[in-house]
PLY file of the C-alpha trace (Angstrom):
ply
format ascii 1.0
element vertex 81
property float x
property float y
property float z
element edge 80
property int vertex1
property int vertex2
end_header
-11.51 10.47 3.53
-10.55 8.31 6.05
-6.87 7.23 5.39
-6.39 5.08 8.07
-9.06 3.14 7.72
-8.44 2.15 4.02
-4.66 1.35 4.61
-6.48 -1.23 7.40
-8.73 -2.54 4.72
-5.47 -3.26 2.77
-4.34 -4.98 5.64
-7.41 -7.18 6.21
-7.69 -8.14 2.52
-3.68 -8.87 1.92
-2.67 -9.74 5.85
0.90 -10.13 5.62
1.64 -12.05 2.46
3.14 -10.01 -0.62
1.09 -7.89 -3.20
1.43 -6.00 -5.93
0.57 -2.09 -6.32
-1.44 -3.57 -9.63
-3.24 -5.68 -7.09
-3.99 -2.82 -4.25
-5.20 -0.40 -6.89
-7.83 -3.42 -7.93
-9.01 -3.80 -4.55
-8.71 0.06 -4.05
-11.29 0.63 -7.13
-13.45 -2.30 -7.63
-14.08 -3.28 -3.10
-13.70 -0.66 -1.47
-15.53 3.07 -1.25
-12.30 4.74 -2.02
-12.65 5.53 -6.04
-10.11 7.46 -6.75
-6.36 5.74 -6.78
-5.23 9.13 -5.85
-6.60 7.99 -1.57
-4.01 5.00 -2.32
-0.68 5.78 -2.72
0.23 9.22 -1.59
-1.85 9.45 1.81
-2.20 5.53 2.41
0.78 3.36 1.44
3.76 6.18 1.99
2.79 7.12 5.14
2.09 3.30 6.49
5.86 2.94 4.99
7.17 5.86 6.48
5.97 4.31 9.80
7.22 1.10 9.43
3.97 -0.74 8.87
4.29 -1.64 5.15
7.37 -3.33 3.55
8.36 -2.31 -0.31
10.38 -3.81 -2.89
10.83 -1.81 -5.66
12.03 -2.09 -9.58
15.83 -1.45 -9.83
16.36 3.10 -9.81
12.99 3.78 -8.53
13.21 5.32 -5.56
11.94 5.26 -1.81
7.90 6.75 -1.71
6.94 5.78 -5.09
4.30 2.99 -6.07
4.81 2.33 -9.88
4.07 -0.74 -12.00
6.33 -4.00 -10.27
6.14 -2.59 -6.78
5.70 -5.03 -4.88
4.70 -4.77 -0.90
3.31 -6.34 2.50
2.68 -5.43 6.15
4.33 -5.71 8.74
3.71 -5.89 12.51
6.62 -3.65 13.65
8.28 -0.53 13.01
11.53 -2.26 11.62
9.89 -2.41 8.00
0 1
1 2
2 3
3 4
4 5
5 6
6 7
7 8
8 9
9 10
10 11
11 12
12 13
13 14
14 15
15 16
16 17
17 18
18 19
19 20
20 21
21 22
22 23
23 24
24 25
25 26
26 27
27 28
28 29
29 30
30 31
31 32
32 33
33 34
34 35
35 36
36 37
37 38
38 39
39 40
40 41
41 42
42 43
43 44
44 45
45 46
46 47
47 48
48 49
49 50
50 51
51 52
52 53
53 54
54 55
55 56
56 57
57 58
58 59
59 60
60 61
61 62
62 63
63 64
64 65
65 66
66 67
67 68
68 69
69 70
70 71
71 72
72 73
73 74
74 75
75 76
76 77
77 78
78 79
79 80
């Protein structure tokens, strides 16, 4: 699958405003090709935060690369996350 191109499908459906992980696995699932929430999280939203590209606020003790339930996120246009 093509990785890339789902994380900019994210993109074009959420721009830059804030959404939730519930919300991306929605869109993920019910819009898009990708049917399997396991094309979302591991090898779409940790690398694009890895790179800078996505911003991540988490639930208090869960830590940096997971996606739970109350993750919230958005992108962003630079590297500085």
């Amino acid at each position: 699958p093509d990785f890339d191109r789902l994380r900019e499908m994210l993109r074009e459906r959420f721009g830059d405003r804030w959404f939730t992980i519930e919300e991306a696995e929605r869109f993920t699932l019910l819009e898009t090709a990708f049917r399997d929430n396991g094309h979302l999280k591991t090898p779409t939203l940790k690398p694009a935060e890895q790179d800078g590209l996505l911003g991540v606020e988490r639930p208090p003790g869960k830590k940096r690369g997971s996606f739970g339930p109350g993750t919230r996120m958005r992108f962003v246009s630079g590297r500085d996350g």
